[in-house]
N, C-alpha and C positions, 0 to 999 in steps of 0.2 A: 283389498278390492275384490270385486266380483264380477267374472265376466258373464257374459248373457250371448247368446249363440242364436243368429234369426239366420236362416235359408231364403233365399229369394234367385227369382231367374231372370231378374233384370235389373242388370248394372247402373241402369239412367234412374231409374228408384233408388236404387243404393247412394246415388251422386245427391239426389236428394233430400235422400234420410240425413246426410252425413251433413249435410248443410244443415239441417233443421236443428239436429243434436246441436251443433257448433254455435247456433243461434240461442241456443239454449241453455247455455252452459258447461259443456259438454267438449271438454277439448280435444284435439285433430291426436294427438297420440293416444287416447282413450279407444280410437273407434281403427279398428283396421278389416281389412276386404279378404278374404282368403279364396281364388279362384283361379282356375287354370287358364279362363283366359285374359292373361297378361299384357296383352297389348289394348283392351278394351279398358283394363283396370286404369292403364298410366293414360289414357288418352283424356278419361272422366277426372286425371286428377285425384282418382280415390287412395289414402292411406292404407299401401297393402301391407301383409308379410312380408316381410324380408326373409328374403330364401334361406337364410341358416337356418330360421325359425321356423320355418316348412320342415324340416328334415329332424330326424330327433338325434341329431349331431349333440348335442350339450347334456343331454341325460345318460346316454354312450362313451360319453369320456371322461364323463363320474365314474360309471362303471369298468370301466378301462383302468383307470387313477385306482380306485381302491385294488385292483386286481395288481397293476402295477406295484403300490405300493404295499402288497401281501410277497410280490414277487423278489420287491430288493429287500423286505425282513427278511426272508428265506435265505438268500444271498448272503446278507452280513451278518447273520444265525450260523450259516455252514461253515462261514471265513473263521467267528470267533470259535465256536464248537469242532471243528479240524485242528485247531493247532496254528494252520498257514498264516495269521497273521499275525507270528513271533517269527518266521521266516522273511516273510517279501512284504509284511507291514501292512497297513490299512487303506490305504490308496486304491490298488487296482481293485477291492470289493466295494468300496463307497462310489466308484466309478461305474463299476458293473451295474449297482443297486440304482444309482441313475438311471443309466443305460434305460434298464428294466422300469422302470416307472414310467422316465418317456416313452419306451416305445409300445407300452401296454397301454397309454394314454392314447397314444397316436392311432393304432388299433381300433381301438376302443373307438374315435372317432370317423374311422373308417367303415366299422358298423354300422353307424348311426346314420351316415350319408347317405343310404341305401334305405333307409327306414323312413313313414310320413312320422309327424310328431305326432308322440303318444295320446294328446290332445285333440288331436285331427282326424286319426284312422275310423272312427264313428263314423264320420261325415265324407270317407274317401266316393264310398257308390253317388251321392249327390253330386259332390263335385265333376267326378267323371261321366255323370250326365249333364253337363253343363249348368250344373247350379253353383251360387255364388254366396259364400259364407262369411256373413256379417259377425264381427266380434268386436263386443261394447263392455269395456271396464270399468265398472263405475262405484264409488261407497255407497252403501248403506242409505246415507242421506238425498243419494238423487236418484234416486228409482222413480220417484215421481216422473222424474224429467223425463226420464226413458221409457216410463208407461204413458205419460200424454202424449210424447211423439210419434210413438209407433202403435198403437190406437188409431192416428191416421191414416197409416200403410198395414190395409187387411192381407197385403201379399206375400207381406213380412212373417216367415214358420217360424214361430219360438222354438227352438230346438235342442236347449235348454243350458245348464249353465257349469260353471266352472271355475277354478281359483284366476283371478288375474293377475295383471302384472304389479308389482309393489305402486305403494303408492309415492313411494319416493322417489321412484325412478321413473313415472309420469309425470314429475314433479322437476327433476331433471331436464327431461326431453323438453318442456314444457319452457323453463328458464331458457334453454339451450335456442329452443327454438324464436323467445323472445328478442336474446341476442345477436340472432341472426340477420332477425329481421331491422334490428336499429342500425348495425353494420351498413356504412356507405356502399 
């Protein structure tokens, strides 16, 4: 999938794009809101970011994870290359090497809280001028959809595009969210 990136400074247009897409094919996990102001988002009902995904937490604690686990080779390297684990055995270094994964992992994620997603930081000066950042995932085959829609909204800034979210896992959300709604 392919996401597509429009700027716009009014939310109540956005509540309307998102209805038009949804009439059109275009399902509610496909289309998410990115905007600081939060309470305007949720009141419109619009599909925002979820805040882990604001933050670039998950790419941080890859980088955390590999550094981690560079940290417990190193560890269970020294343990067998010393000698010490013909004395006190292999345990407290397979323990350490943990240790050291988790908490370079954990790290790693504490970086990232602190950071906008790598995805995002383009579009940080908009946002902190009160602009509100439309993001529409969509294949190949429905671009159509997406260019007759927003063809109707001139206020709508293409501001351009990007890899999305798998398509199986809008595919997921999508079941997930069907089953919700048969649920009593």
């Amino acid at each position: 999938m392919k996401r597509y990136y429009f700027l716009t400074d009014n939310l109540d247009k956005l509540s309307t794009v998102e209805q038009d897409l949804a009439s059109n094919g275009i399902s509610k996990p496909q289309i998410h809101v990115l905007s600081r102001d939060d309470s305007g988002v949720h009141k419109r009902k619009l599909n925002d970011v979820e805040a882990v995904l604001r933050k670039d937490v998950v790419q941080a604690m890859e980088r955390g994870a590999l550094i981690g686990l560079a940290a417990a080779a190193l560890v269970l390297a020294v343990g067998h290359y010393s000698g010490a684990t013909t004395s006190v055995g292999w345990m407290p270094f397979v323990f350490l090497s943990i240790v050291m994964l988790g908490f370079f992992t954990w790290e790693g994620g504490l970086f990232g809280i602190q950071e906008p997603h790598h995805d995002f930081k383009r579009f940080e000066q908009a946002l902190a001028a009160g602009r509100h950042l439309l993001l529409i995932d969509i294949e190949e085959k429905d671009h159509n959809i997406l260019s007759s829609v927003t063809a109707y909204y001139p206020e709508l800034e293409f501001s351009g595009t990007g890899n999305g979210s798998p398509g199986w896992f809008i595919g997921l959300q999508n079941k997930w969210r069907n089953f919700v709604e048969v649920m009593p």
